[in-house]
N, C-alpha and C positions, 0 to 999 in steps of 0.2 A: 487196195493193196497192189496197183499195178504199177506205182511208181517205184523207179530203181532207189536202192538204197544200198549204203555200206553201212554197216555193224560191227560192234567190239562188244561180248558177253564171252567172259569169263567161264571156261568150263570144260573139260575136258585134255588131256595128251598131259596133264601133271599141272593143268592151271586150276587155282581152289579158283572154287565160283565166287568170287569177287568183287568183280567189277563189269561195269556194263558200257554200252553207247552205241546211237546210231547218228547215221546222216542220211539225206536226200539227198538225190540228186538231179532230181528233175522239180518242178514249179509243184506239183502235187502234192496236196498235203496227205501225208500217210502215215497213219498214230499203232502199227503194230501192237497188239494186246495178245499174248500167246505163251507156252510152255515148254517148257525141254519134255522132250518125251525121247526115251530108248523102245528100240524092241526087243533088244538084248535078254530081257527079264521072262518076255514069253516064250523064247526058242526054247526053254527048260521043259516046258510041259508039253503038251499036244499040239504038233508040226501042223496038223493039220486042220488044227482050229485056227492059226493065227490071223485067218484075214477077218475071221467074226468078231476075234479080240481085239483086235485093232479097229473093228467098226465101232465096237460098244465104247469102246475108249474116245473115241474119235467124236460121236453122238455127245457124250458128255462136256466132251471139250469145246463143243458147238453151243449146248446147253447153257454153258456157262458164260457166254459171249465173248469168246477170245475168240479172233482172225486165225492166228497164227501156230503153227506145231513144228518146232525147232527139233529135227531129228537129230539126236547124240550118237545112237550107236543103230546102224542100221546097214544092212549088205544092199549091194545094186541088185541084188534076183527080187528084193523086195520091197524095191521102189514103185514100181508098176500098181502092186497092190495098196500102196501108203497113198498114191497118186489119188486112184479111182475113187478110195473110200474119202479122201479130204475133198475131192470135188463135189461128192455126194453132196458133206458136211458144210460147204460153202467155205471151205478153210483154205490157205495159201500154208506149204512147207520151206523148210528150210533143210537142206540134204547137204553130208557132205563131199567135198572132193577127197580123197584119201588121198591120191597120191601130192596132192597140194600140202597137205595136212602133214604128214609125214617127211616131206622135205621142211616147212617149219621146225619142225620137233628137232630134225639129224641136219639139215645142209647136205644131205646125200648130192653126190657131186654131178649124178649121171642123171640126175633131174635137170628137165627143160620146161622150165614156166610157161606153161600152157595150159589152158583152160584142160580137166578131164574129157575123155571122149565121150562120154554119157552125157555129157551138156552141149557138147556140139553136136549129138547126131539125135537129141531128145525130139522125140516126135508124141504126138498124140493128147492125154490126159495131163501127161507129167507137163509141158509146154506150158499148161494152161493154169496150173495152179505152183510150180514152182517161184516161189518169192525171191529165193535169192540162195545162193552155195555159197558155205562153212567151206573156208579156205585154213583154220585150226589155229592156233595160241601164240600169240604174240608174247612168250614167256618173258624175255627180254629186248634189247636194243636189235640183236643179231638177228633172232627172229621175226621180230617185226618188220625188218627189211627185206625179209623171205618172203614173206605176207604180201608185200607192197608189190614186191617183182610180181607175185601171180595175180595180184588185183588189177596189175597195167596189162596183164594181160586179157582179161575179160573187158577191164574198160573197151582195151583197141576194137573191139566187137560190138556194135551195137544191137546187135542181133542177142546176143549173151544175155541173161539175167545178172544181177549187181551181186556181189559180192560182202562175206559177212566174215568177221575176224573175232578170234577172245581175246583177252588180255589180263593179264595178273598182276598188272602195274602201270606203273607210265606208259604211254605210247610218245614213241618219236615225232616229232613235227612232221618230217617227212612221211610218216604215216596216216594214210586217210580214213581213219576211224576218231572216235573220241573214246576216252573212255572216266568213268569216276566209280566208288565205292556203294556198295551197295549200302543199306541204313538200319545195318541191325542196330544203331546209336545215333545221337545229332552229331553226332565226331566223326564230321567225312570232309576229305580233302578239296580243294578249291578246285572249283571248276571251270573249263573254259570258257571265256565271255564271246561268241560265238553269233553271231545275230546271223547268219547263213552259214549254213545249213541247218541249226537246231542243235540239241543237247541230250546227252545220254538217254536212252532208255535207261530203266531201273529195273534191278532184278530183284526179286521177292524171294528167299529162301523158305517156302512153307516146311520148313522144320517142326519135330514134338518133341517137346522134353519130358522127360524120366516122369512120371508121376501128373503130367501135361491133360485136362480135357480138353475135349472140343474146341468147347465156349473159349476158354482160356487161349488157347492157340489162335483160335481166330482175334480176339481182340489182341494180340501179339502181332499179327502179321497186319491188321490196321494198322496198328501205330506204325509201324517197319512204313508200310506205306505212305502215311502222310506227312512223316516226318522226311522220308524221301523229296517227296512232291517239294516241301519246306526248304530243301537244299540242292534245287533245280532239276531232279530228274525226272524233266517232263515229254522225253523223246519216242516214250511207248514203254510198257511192262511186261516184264519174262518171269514167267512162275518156275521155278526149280524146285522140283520134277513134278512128272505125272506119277510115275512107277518109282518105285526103289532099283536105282542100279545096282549091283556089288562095288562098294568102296566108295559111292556117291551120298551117302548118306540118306534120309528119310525122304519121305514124299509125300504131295496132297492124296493120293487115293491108299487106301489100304494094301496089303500084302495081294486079297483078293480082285485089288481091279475098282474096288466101288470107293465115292465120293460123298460124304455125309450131305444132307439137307445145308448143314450152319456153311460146310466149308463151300457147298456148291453156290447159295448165296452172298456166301463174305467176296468170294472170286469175281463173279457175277455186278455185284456193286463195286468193285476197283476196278473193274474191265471197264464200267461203264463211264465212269468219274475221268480214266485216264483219256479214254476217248473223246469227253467233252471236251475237260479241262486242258487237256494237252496241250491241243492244236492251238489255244487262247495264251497258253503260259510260254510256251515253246521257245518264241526270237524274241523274248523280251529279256531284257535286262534285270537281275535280283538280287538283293542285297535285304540285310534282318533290318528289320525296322522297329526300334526302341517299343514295349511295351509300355504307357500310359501310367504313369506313379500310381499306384495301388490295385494293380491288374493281378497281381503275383506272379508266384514265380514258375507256372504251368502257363502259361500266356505266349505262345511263340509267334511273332508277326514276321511275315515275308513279302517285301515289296517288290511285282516285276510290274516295269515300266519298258514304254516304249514309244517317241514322239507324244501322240498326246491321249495313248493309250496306255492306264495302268490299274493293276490288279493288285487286290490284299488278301492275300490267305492267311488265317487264322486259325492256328491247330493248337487241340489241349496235348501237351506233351506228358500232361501225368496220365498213370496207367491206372490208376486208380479210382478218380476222383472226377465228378461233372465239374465243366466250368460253366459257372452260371455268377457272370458280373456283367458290368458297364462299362466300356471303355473310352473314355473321353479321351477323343484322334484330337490334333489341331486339323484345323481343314486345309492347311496348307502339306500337301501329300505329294512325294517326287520333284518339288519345286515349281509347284503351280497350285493352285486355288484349287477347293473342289465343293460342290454343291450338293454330293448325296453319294450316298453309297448303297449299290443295287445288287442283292444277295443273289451270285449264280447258282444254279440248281446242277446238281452231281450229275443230271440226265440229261440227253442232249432236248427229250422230247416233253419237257417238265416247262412251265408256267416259271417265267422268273419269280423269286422271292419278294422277300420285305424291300422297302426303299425306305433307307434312314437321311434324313434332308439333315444339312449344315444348318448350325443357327447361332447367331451372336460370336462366330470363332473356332465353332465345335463341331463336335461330330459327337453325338453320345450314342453309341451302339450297346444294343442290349444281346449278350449272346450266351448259349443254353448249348455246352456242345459236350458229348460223352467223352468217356476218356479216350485219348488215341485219335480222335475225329479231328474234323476241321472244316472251314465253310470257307468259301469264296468269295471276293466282291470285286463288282468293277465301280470303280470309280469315277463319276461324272462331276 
């Protein structure tokens, strides 16, 4: 996480959580996997507890193999303590600039687009694990250009950490973020075809509905996930929220702070899938690629290509039902021959899979995937 990036996630100053995206900006590859977290929620209870509660929060958020803790609502008196407890946890934050943030929101006139002084005079802990500062909501056109003036400003610095932007919709060209929709459907807007810097982060809303269990929810927020991955949001993952804000809606951990078993391992296994799979899917090119006559109609194929590397991800889009068929590929894939297809594994530290060899014209792939799931292959 030490390379500079800009970001567009959707959230907060009257933008719904959305839409998402990141960029690089230096040669490093860096796959953020991380959460929106407020501390708003604990100033209610015992003042004096908050730096434990924020460690216990922090510990689990480590647990779960996320990098990343996107602070939403948080004072500067209590950065220092967010700092300490994320270096513990081996976490990078994201904090924001308010008075950036708040000329976005109004054009307040007697604003000078200047990095905050708590980023220019940061010394110590906070130096070492700050990822990047939340400059606020690209709502529209006007704002988005508000955004861009304070972005040129921390650019001009390279001493500065990178800067991080929402958005609630389009973003202007001249704006340096990207941004697309998050996937509570496969009905998401076109994305930009972008071969540098890379493509949206994805943001996961772990919402529960009304009468909603666990289990339920979790295979809900898979699918949200892989149907994501399926329509190019392979630039890192932001879970909304940790905590329940006021007017934010629901969140992964309960009222009290704690995170179930299912939800701590369902987070756990997208953290790690995004981390692998990312950085392999990221600068390549994607487009649907026809499912096979008698595949049916949960069968969703996604081709990223690139020179004379290319990938097929394959996810059951019903919520229901396993897929377990045969898919006869022609072995002509992306416009070039291919000789076998080699099943990537969701972990970075996992044994590649099966290898299905081309024979006679074909590819006959045998596949066994839960509902909402989806498997990988590269293509040789």
């Amino acid at each position: 996480m030490t390379a500079a990036w800009g970001v567009a996630v959707a959230a907060g100053f009257g933008c719904a959580p959305e839409q998402t995206g990141m960029t690089t900006q230096h040669h490093q590859v860096v796959t953020p996997v991380g959460i929106w977290y407020s501390v708003e929620p604990l100033l209610s209870g015992d003042r004096g507890r908050l730096a434990s509660r924020i460690d216990a929060d922090l510990a689990t958020i480590s647990r779960m193999g996320l990098n990343t803790v996107f602070f939403r609502h948080i004072d500067p008196e209590v950065f220092a303590i967010a700092a300490a407890t994320a270096s513990r946890h081996h976490l990078k934050i994201v904090l924001p600039d308010r008075p950036a943030q708040y000329y976005a929101m109004t054009g307040e006139p007697g604003y000078r687009a200047a990095p905050a002084r708590w980023v220019t005079g940061r010394r110590g802990s906070l130096d070492s694990v700050l990822g990047a500062v939340d400059l606020g909501c690209a709502a529209d056109r006007t704002s988005a250009e508000r955004i861009e003036q304070v972005a040129a400003a921390y650019r001009a610095n390279p001493s500065l950490p990178p800067t991080f932007a929402h958005t609630a919709g389009p973003v202007p060209p001249s704006v340096g973020v990207l941004a697309a929709a998050s996937a509570d459907t496969l009905t998401l807007p076109a994305l930009p075809h972008r071969g540098t810097p890379g493509r949206p982060l994805m943001l996961l809303r772990c919402t529960h509905r009304p009468g909603e269990g666990s289990p339920q929810a979790v295979r809900r927020w898979l699918w949200q996930f892989h149907a994501a991955l399926a329509k190019g949001l392979t630039g890192g993952l932001v879970i909304d929220q940790y905590r329940t804000t006021p007017g934010q809606g629901s969140a992964l951990a309960n009222p009290g702070g704690d995170v179930g078993v299912e939800r701590v391992n369902a987070v756990k296994r997208m953290a790690a899938r995004m981390q692998h799979w990312g950085p392999m899917l990221d600068h390549l090119r994607f487009e649907p690629l026809a499912a096979p006559p008698g595949a049916g109609d949960a069968v969703d194929i996604t081709l990223f290509v690139r020179d004379k590397r290319r990938m097929l991800l394959v996810f059951n889009r019903s919520r229901a039902e396993y897929l377990r068929t045969t898919l006869a590929l022609d072995d002509l894939i992306g416009g070039s021959p291919a000789t076998r297809l080699v099943e990537v594994s969701g972990e970075a530290d996992a044994a590649l899979g099966m290898v299905t060899p081309a024979r006679r014209g074909r590819i006959t792939l045998s596949v066994d995937i839960a509902p909402g799931d989806a498997r990988l292959y590269e293509v040789f």
